[in-house]
N, C-alpha and C positions, 0 to 999 in steps of 0.2 A: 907359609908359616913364618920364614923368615922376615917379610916384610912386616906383616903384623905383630909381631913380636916387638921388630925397630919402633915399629908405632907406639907400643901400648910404654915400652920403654922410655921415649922422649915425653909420653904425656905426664908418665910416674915423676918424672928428673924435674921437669920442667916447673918455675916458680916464677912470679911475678921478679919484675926489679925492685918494686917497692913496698912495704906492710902491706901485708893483706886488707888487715883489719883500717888501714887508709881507704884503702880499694873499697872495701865494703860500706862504709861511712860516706864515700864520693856518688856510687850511685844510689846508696838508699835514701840521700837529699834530694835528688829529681824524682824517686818514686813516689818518695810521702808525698810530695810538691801534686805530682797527677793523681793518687788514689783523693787526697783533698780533695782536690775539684769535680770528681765526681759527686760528692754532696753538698758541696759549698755552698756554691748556687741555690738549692732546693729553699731555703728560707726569704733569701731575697727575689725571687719570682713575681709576686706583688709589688714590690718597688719598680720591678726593671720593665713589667708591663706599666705600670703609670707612667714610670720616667718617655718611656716609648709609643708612649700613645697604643698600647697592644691591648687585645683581650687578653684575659684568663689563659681560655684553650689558646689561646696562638702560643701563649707565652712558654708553655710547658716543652714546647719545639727547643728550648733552649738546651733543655736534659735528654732530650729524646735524642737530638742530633748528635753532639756529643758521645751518648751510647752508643750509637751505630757503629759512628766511625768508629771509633774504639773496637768494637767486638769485631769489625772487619779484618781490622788489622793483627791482633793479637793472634790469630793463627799463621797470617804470613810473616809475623816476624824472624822467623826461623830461615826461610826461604829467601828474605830481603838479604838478611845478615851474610847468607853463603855469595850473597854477588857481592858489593857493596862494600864486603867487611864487617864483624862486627862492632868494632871502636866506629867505625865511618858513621852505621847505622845510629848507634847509639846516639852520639854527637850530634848527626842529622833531626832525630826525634829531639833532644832536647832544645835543638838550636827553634824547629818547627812550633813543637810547644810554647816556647818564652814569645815568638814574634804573635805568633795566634792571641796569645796572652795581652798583650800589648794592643793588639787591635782588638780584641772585647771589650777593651776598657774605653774603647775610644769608637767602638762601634755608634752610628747616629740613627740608626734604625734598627727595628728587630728581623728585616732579613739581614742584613749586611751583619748581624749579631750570631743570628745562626750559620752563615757561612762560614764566620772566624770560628764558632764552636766546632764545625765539623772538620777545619782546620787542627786545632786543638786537639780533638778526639784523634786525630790519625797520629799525631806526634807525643803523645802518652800512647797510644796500644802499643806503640814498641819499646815503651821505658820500661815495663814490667818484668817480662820475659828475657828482654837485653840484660836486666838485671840477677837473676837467678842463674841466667847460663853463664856469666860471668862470674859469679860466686860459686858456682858448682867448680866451675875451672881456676879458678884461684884457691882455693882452697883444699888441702886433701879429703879424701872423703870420711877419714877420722874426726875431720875440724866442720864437717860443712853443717851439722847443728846448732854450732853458734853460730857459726855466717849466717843461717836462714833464722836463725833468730833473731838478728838485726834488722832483717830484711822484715820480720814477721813484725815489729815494732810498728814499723811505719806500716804495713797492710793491715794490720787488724784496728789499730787503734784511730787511722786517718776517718775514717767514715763516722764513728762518735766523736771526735773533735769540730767536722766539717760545719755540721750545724748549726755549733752552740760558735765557733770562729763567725762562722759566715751572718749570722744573727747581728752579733758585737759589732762587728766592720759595718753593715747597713744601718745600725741604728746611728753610732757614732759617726761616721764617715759620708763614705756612696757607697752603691752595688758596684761600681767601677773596681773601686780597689779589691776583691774577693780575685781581680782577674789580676790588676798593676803588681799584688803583692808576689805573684810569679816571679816578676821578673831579674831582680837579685837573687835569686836564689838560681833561678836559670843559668843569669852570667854565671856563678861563680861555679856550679857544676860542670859547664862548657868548660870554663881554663883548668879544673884539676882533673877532670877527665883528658886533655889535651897532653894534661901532662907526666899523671900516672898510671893512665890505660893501657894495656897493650890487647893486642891477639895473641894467642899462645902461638909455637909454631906447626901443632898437628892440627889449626883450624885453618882448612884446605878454603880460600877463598877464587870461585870460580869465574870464568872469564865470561864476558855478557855475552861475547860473541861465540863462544862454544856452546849459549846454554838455550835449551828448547822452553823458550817462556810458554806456560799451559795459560793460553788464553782464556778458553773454555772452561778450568777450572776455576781459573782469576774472576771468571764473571761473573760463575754461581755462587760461588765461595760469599760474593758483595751482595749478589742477590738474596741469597737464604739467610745469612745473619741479618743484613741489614732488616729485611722483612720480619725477621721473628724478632729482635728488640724492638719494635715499632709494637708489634703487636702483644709482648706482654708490657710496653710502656702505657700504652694506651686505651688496654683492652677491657679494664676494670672503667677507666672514664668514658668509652662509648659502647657498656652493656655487652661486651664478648661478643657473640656471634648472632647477636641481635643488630648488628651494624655490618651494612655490606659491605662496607671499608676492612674492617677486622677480620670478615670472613675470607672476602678474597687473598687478604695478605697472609691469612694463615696457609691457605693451599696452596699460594708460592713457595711459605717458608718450606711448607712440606714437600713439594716438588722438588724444589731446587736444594735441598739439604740431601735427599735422599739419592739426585741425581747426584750431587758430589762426592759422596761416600762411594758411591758404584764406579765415577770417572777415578777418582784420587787414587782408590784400591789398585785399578790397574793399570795405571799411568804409568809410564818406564822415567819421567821426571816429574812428581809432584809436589805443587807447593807447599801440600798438608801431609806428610808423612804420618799416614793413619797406620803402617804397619808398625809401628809403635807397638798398638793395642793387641800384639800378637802375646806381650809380654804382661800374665795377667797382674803382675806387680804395678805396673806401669796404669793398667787399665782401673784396678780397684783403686789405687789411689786420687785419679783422676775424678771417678764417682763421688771420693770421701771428701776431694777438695769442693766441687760440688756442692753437697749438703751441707759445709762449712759456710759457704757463701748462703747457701738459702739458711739458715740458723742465723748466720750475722747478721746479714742484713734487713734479714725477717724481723729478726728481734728488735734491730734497733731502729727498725721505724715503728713500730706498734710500741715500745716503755714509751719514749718520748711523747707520742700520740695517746696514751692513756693517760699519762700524767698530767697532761697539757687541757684534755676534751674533760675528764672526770675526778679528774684530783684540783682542777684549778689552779696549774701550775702556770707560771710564766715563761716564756722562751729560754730564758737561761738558765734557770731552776732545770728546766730537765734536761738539761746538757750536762748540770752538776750531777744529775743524777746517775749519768751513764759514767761522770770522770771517774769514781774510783773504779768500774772496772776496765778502765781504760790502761791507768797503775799501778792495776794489779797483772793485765797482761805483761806490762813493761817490766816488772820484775821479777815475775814466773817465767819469760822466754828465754834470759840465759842460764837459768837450772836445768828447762827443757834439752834445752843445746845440750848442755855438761852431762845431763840423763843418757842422751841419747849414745856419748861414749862408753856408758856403762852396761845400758839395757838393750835388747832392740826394741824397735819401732813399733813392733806389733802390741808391746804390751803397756808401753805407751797411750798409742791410741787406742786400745783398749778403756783406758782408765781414761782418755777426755771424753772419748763416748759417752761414758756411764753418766761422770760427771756433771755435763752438759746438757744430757736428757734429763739427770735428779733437779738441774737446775728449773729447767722449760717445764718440766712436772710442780713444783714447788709455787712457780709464779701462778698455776691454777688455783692456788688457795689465797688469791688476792681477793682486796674485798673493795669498797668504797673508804673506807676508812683507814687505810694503812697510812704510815707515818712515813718521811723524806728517808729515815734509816731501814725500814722497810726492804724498800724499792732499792736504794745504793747496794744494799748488801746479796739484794737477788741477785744482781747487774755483774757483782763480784764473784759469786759462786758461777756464774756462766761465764765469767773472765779465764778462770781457774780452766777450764771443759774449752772453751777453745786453746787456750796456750797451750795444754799440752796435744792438741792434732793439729796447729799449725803446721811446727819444725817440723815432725815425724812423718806426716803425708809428704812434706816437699824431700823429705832425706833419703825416704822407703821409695818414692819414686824415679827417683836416679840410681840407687842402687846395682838396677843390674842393669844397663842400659850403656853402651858406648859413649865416649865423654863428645865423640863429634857428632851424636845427636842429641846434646842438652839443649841445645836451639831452637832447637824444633821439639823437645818434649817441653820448655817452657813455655811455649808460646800457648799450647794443649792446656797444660796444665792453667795458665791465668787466663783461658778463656772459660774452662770449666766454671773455674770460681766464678768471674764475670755473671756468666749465663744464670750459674744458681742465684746469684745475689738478686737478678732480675727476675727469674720464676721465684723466689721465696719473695722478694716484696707483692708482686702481683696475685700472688693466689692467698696469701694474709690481708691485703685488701678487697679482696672480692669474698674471702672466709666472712669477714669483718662484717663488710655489707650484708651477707646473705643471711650469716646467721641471726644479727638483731634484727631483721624481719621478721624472722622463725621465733624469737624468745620475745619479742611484740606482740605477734600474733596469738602465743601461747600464753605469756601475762595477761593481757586485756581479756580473755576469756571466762580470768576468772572476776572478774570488773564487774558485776551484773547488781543491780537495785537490789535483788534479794538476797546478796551478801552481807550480812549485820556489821562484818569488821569495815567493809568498804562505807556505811554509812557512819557509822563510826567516826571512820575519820574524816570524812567528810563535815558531820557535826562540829567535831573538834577544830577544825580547820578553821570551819567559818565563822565560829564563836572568837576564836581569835584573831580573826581579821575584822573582824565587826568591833574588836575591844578596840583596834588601831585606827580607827574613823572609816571603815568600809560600810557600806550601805550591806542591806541583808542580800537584795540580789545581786550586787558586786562580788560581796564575799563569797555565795555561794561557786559564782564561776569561776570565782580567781581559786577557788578550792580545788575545784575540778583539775582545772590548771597546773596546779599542784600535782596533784595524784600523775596525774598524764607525764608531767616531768619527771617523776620518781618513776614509773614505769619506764619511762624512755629511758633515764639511768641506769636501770636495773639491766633491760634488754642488753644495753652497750655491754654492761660489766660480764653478763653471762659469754657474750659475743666473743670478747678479750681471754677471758677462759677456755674457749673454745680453739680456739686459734693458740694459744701458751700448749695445749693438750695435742694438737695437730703438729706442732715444730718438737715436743718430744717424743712423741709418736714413732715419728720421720727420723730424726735421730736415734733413736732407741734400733730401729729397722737396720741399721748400718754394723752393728756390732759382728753379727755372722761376718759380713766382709771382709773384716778385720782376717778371718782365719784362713780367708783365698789366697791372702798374701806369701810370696814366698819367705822361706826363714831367711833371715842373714844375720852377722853377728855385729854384734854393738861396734859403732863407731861407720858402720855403712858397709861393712866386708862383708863378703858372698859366703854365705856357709856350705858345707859338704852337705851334699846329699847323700 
């Protein structure tokens, strides 16, 4: 009791040497730096297969490898950090990032392009995590609302900038620079990290030589992520379980995830501290971060891809259209923070639930015809619904937790989100596909000769392509033509509704969660029971 008491004492006493809010500025320029590049890329894909003599399908290896490694890593960051150090680790990721960086851009083939991405992906999955368990520890737990609000700046908003950035840079420039522009920004986090970092002194960093590496777990852990981001990257592009490729790699993922849940559990050193999830504060909020990822990244590939396929938007037009809720995050997140001292968590997120789902509910009353202010002001009212469950999930989930396991609960935590962001784009695009087959199939049904409105306009049609110098049987087909494209319009638009109805849905489901939560009192203190 004594020695734990000394512990819990140096953790309370203990402060950084220099502003916090330095500290938190120094690493949230290398996160936004990697959460970017997870989208960046996606628009210049067509460039970087022409520049490279690649296919289409090869080319998409570019984001898929990247994923993996990423998702690999993000659980053992916790596990790296206790050998290594966490400043060492940190420093390492960043230094690994900017050189990977450096060689994408300078990659001359697209394999030697996807080896520096998977290069890449390993030194981002530790930025993130590195980043939060450092801000949990710099900060007291009264302040760490704003801290994660900072932090939440650059996560929530990087993935709607990445696009409409990564678009500007290929048209004006190359696809090169999307990767060169890394690289300043790299240096200059390496030297103030070098030089205002520390490790606290209760983070116990252990000796390699005393410590039992789980191999075994090290393998599955590579096996089962890397297999299941392959398979929801890919899974909509070759037909799901229509393709022996997808199938086989689903029954690893499930093999070997389910194996490591069972090894890790009873490991006497493991790399994934899954007892964690003993603490159901810790576990629900995990879930919530979760369906934040599947919401975010759901959403923001479907606006952009509506506005683009059926509104006849240009690449940067729907970039604009996601900026102001990009904005509106950036100046909702330090209220969020400032709330978070005053209220707790639970009623917080409470209230971005609601929000979030009135929002994804509202976008179902899109039509064809909506106006650019429309679409921005939806994008804002679901700005509103995530900012307030960023901070609150990352603040509720350290709450009751020892501080020398933030390490290892960040790493959990930003692979949760991760994975959601990857099942929420993957099942919106196969929703997407599946259902305008189904509102095709049901359109055209009612298509038939002996419908008077269908001939109608059909008449109509071709009377006015015949005024425009069409032949009569030109015109009738180019009518036809017509009709068929208006259907296919239509199908999409139902399609898009379908999917906005399924992400609030999903969202709306989460709200009970909210009440598994333990109580604690504003500012992150543990309440009496």
């Amino acid at each position: 009791m004594s020695a734990a008491t000394t512990t819990l004492d140096q953790a309370d006493a203990w402060r950084p040497a220099f502003n916090p809010w330095i500290i938190a500025i120094t690493v949230t320029l290398a996160t936004f730096m990697e959460v970017l590049d997870t989208s960046i890329a996606n628009v210049a894909l067509p460039h970087i297969a022409g520049s490279l003599s690649a296919g289409q399908d090869e080319s998409t290896w570019v984001l898929t490898s990247y994923l993996v490694s990423n998702a690999i890593v993000l659980p053992l960051s916790g596990w790296l950090s206790s050998i290594i150090g966490r400043k060492n680790f940190y420093m390492g990721c960043v230094a690994l990032f900017t050189v990977s960086s450096f060689l994408c851009g300078l990659a001359p083939n697209l394999a030697t392009l996807i080896i520096c991405r998977i290069l890449q992906g390993a030194g981002g999955g530790g930025l993130q995590p590195s980043e939060q368990a450092i801000l949990a520890d710099t900060f007291p737990p009264a302040k760490r609302g704003m801290a994660f609000a900072v932090y939440g700046m650059a996560v929530v908003t990087a993935p709607a900038i990445g696009p409409t950035l990564g678009g500007w840079i290929t048209d004006n420039f190359s696809w090169r620079w999307i990767f060169f522009i890394n690289i300043p920004v790299g240096i200059i986090s390496i030297l103030l990290t070098t030089r205002l970092i520390q490790d606290p002194p209760y983070f116990k960093r252990r000796k390699l030589s005393e410590t039992h590496i789980d191999y075994v777990g090290l393998g599955f852990v590579a096996l089962g992520l890397g297999a299941l981001q392959i398979v929801l990257d890919k899974g909509q592009r070759d037909d799901w379980f229509e393709s022996n490729f997808i199938f086989t790699l689903s029954l690893i993922a499930a093999a070997a995830l389910i194996f490591v849940i069972v090894w890790e559990w009873r490991h006497k050193d493991p790399i994934i501290d899954l007892h964690l999830f003993r603490d159901r504060t810790f576990g629900v909020s995990n879930l919530l971060m979760f369906m934040l990822g599947f919401a975010l990244l759901g959403s923001t590939l479907l606006i952009p891809l509506f506005s683009q396929t059926l509104l006849g938007y240009t690449a940067q037009e729907a970039g604009l259209a996601l900026m102001p809720g990009g904005f509106m995050i950036i100046l909702l997140l330090p209220l969020v923070g400032f709330l978070l001292s005053r209220y707790t968590p639970r009623w917080l997120l409470l209230f971005g639930l609601l929000v979030l789902s009135f929002s994804l509910f509202h976008m179902t009353t899109f039509d064809l015809e909506i106006d650019f202010r429309t679409l921005a002001m939806a994008r804002v009212v679901q700005a509103v619904g995530m900012a307030f469950l960023f901070v609150p999930i990352n603040t509720a989930a350290y709450a009751f937790l020892p501080r020398d396991k933030n390490n290892a609960a960040s790493g959990l935590m930003n692979l949760a989100r991760n994975i959601g962001g990857s099942v929420g784009i993957s099942l919106v695009t196969t929703l997407l596909d599946r259902r305008s087959q189904v509102h095709m199939t049901d359109l055209s049904s009612h298509l038939s000769q002996s419908n008077p409105a269908l001939q109608s306009m059909i008449k109509g049609a071709s009377s006015a392509l015949q005024a425009h110098g069409a032949s009569a049987a030109g015109a009738t087909r180019q009518a036809y033509a017509l009709i068929q494209g208006t259907v296919e319009r239509q199908a999409a638009m139902l399609s898009y509704i379908d999917c906005f109805r399924f992400l609030g849905v999903a969202i709306l489901a989460m709200v009970p969660m909210v009440f598994l939560m333990k109580k604690s009192k504003p500012g992150g203190g543990i309440a009496v029971h």
